[in-house]
C-alpha positions in Angstrom: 0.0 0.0 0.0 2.6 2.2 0.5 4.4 1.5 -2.3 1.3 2.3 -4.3 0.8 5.6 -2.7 4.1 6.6 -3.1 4.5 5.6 -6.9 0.6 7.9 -6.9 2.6 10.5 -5.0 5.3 10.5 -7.7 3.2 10.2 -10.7 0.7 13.1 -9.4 4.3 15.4 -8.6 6.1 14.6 -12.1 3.2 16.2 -14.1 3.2 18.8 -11.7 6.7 19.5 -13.0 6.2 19.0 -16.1 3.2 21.2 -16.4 3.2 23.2 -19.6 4.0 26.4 -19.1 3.8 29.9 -21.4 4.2 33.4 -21.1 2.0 36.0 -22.8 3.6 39.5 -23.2 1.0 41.9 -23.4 1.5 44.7 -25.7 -1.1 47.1 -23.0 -2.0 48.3 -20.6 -2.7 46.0 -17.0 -5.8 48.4 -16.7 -6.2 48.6 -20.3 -9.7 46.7 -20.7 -9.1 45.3 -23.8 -5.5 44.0 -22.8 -6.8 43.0 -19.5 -10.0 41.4 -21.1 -7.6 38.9 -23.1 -5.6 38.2 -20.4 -8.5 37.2 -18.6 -9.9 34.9 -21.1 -6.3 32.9 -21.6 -6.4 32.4 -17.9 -9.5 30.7 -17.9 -8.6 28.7 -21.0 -5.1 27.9 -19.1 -7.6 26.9 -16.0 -9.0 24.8 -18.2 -6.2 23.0 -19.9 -3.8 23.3 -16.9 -1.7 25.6 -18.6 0.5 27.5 -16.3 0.6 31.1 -17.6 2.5 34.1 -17.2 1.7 37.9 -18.1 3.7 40.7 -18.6 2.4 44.2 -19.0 4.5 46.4 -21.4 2.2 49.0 -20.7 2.3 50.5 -24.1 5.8 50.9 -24.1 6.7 48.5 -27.1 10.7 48.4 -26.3 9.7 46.5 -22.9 8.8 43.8 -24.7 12.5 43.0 -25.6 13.4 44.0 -22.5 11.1 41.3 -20.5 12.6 39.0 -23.5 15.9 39.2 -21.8 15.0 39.1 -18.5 13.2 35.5 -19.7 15.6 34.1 -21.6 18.3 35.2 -18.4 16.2 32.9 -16.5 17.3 29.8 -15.2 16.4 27.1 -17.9 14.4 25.4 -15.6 12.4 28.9 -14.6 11.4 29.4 -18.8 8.7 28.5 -20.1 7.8 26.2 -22.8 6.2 28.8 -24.9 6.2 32.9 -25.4 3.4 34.6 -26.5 3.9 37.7 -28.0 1.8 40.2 -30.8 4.0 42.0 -33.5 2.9 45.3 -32.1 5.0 48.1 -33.4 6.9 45.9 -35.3 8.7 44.2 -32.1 8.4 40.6 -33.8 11.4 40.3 -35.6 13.8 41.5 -32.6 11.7 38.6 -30.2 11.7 35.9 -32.8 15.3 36.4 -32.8 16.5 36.6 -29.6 13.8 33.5 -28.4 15.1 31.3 -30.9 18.7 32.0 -29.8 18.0 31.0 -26.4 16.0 27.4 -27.6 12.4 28.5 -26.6 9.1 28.2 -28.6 7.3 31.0 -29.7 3.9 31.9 -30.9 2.7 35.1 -32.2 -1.1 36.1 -31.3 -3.2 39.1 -32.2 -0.8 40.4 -34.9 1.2 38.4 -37.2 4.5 39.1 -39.3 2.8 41.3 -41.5 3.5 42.2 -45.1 6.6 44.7 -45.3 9.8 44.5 -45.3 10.5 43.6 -42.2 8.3 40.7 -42.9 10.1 39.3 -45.2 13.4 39.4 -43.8 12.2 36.8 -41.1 10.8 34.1 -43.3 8.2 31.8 -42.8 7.5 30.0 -39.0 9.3 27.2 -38.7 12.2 28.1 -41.4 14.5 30.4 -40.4 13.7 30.9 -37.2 13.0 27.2 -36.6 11.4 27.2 -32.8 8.8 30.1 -34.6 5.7 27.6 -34.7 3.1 29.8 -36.5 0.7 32.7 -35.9 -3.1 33.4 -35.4 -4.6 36.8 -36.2 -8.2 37.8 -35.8 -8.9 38.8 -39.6 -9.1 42.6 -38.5 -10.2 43.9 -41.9 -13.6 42.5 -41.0 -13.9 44.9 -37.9 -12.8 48.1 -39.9 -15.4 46.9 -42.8 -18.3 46.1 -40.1 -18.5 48.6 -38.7 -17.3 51.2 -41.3 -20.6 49.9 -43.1 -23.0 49.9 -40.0 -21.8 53.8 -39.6 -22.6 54.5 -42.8 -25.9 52.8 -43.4 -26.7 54.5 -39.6 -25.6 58.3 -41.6 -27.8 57.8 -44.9 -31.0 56.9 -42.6 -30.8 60.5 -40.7 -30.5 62.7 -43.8 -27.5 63.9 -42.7 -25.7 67.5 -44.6 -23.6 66.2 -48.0 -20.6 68.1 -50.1 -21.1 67.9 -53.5 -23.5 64.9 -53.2 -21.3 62.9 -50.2 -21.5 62.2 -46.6 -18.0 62.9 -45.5 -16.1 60.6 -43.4 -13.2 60.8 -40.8 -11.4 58.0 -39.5 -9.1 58.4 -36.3 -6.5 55.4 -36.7 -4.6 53.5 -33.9 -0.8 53.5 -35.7 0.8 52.7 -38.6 2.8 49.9 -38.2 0.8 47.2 -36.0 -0.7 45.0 -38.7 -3.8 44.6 -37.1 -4.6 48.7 -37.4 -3.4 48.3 -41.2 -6.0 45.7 -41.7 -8.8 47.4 -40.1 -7.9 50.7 -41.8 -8.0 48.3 -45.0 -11.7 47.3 -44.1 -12.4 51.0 -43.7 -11.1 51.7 -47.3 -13.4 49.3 -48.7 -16.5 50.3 -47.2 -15.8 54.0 -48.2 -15.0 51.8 -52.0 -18.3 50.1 -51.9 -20.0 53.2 -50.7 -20.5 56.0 -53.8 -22.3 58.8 -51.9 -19.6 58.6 -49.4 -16.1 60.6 -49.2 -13.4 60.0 -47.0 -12.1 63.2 -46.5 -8.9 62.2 -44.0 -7.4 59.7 -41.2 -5.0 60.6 -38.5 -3.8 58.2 -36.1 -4.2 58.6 -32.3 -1.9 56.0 -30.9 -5.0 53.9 -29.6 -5.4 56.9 -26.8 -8.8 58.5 -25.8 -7.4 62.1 -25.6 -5.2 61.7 -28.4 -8.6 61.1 -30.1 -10.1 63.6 -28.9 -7.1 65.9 -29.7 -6.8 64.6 -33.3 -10.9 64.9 -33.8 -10.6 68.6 -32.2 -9.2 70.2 -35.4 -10.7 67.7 -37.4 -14.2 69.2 -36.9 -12.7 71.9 -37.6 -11.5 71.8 -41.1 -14.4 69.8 -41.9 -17.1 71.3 -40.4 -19.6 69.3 -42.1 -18.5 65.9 -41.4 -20.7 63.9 -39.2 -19.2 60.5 -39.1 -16.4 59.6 -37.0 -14.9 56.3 -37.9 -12.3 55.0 -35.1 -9.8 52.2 -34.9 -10.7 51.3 -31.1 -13.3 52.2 -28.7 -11.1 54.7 -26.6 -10.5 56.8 -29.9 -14.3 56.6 -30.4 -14.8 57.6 -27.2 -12.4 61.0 -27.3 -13.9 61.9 -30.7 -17.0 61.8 -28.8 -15.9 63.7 -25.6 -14.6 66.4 -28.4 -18.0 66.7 -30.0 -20.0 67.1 -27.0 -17.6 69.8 -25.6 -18.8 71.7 -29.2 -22.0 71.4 -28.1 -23.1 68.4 -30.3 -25.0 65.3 -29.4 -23.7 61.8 -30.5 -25.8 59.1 -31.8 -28.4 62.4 -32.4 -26.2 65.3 -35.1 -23.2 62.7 -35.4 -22.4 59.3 -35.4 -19.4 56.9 -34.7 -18.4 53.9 -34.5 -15.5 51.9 -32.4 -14.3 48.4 -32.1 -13.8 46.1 -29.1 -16.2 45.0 -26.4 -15.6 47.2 -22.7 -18.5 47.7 -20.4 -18.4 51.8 -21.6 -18.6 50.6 -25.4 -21.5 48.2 -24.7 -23.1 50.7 -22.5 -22.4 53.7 -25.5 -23.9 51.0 -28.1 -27.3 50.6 -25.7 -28.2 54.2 -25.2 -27.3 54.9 -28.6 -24.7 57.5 -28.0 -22.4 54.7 -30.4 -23.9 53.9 -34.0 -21.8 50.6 -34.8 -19.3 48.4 -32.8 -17.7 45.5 -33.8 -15.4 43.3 -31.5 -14.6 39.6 -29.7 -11.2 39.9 -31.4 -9.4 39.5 -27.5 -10.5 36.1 -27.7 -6.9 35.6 -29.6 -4.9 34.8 -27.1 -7.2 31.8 -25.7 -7.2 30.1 -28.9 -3.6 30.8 -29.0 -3.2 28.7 -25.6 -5.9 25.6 -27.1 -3.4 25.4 -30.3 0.0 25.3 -28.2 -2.1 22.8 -25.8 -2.8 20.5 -29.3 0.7 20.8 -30.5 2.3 19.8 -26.9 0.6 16.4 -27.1 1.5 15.8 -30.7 -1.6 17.1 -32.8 -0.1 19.8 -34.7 -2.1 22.9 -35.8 0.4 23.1 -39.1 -2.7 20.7 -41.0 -4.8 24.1 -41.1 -1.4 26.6 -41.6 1.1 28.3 -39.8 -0.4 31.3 -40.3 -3.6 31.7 -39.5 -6.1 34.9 -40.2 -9.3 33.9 -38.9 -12.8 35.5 -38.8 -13.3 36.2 -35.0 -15.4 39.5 -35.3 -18.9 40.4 -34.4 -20.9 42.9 -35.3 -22.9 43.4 -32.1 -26.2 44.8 -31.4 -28.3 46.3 -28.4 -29.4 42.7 -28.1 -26.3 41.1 -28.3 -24.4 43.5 -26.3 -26.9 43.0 -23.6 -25.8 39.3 -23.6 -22.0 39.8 -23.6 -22.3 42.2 -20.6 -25.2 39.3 -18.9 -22.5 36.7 -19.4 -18.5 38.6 -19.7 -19.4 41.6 -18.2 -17.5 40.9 -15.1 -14.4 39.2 -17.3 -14.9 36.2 -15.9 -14.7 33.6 -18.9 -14.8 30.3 -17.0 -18.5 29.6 -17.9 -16.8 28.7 -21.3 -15.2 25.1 -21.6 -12.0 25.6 -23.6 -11.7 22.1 -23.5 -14.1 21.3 -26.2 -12.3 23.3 -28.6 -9.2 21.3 -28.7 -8.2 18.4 -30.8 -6.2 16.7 -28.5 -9.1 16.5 -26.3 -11.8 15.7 -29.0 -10.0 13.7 -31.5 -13.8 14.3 -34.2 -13.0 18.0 -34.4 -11.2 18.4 -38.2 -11.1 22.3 -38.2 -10.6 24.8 -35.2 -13.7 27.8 -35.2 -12.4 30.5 -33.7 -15.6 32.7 -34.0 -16.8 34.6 -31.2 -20.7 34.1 -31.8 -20.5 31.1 -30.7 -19.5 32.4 -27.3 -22.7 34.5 -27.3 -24.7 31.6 -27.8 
């Protein structure tokens, strides 16, 4: 009996030790609600999968992240983990990929991939010349610029509002651009605008994904357009700014002028209910949890190469009062454990051909 108990004892300890591990550097904020929302949701798929996982805040200040890649990789070997997490923000991802691989550990990028200039080129392919590179997944962010480009614009034609030479005119407050992610949304923008005839785009700034640099940026804005009435924006927080700026100029949003934002924090939701926000698309943080189910998959030998190493997937929703009321009703809090990450993973459910990665579902 006691040999039984301690061979249990042993068994029970070595997959303690052997737990897999990863570390997710997050490109925000730690009171950055998006950032913190998808930090939240891979700790509850990590709960579920018995992931150990680690988070480290840059806090918008993109050369941390190859600072906190050093301070990993001088780690003792048995203190690494198995895997880094990490989003190409601000074009960081060539500089990680290198110095990671150097030291022998895995890495994954989430949320924004290699991208498509120069710099992309010059590191390959996952798995080639940076061999310990396994592969990407990106939410297919031109669908959140088109959404909800076209829900503002639909919104605009409804409430008759003032034209210039026949068009609405349109502004669009960016978040940078380097960060793949704001490319492709701003790409989505474009071809709304394309699709949409009686429409002009009359300008885009960028605003750093900050509420008063939006509000800044939309300040003069109004200004040299004074008869633009739709705001397109990048993110919620630059929504939101462009809306603080209007109401200071005694305008009324959702009423004289309408905008539109992307991601899914209480204030949006709340701004989407009352109306004071005309479109909002988002459930793009959900990223980094799928991230985690993958790297789960590939650790027991069911590799996610079958569907690509790069993967852009659709993970946008455009949401609704009604749907919005649910998300709040069942994430409001950002607790994600009432959803079983297990089911999504092919290790664990050896029927499932092709991972979905949509956020509907969730709202389900």
């Amino acid at each position: 009996m006691r040999r039984t108990l301690l061979l249990l004892g042993c068994i029970c300890y070595c997959g303690l030790v052997q737990a897999m591990s990863v570390t997710f550097i997050n490109p925000g904020k730690v009171d950055e609600v998006y950032w913190l929302t998808a930090s939240r949701a891979m700790q509850a798929a990590a709960d579920d999968l018995g992931i150990k996982l680690e988070v480290l805040y840059t806090e918008r200040n993109h050369p941390r992240a190859v600072e906190f890649a050093r301070q990993i990789i001088a780690r003792p070997k048995a203190q690494q983990p198995d895997y880094v997490i990490f989003s190409n923000d601000y074009a960081t991802g060539p500089e990680l990929l290198r110095l990671f691989d150097t030291a022998g550990i895995h890495t994954f990028m989430a949320f924004s991939g290699r991208g498509d200039d120069k710099a992309a080129e010059s590191i390959g392919l996952p798995r080639q010349q940076y061999r310990l590179w396994l592969g990407s997944l990106e939410p297919h962010a031109e669908d959140a610029g088109y959404q909800s480009a076209k829900a503002l614009i639909q919104r605009a034609r409804k409430a008759g509002l003032p034209r210039v030479d026949g068009k609405l005119q349109l502004i669009a407050i960016g978040g940078d651009r380097s960060t793949p992610s704001s490319i492709h949304r701003d790409a989505g923008l474009r071809r709304a605008v394309a699709e949409a005839r009686d429409v002009a785009l009359v300008q885009e700034v960028y605003a750093a994904w900050n509420r008063e640099r939006g509000a800044e940026q939309s300040d003069w804005l109004y200004q040299r357009y004074p008869q633009a009435r739709m705001v397109w924006a990048g993110n919620d927080l630059m929504a939101f700014g462009a809306m603080d700026s209007w109401r200071k100029r005694g305008g009324q949003p959702g009423k004289d002028a309408f905008f539109s934002g992307i991601n899914t924090s209480t204030e949006a939701m709340q701004a989407l209910r009352d109306g004071n926000l005309t479109a909002l698309s988002g459930g793009h943080f959900i990223a980094g949890a799928w991230a985690l189910v993958m790297l789960y998959d590939y650790q027991r030998g069911v590799d996610f190469a079958t569907e690509g190493l790069e993967l852009d997937r659709p993970m946008f929703t455009q949401f609704t009062a009604a749907s919005a009321e649910r998300f709040m009703r069942y994430y409001g809090d950002l607790d994600f454990s009432r959803v079983d990450f297990r089911r999504y993973s092919k290790a664990l459910n050896p029927r499932l051909k092709r991972y979905n990665f949509g956020f509907q579902q969730l709202l389900k």
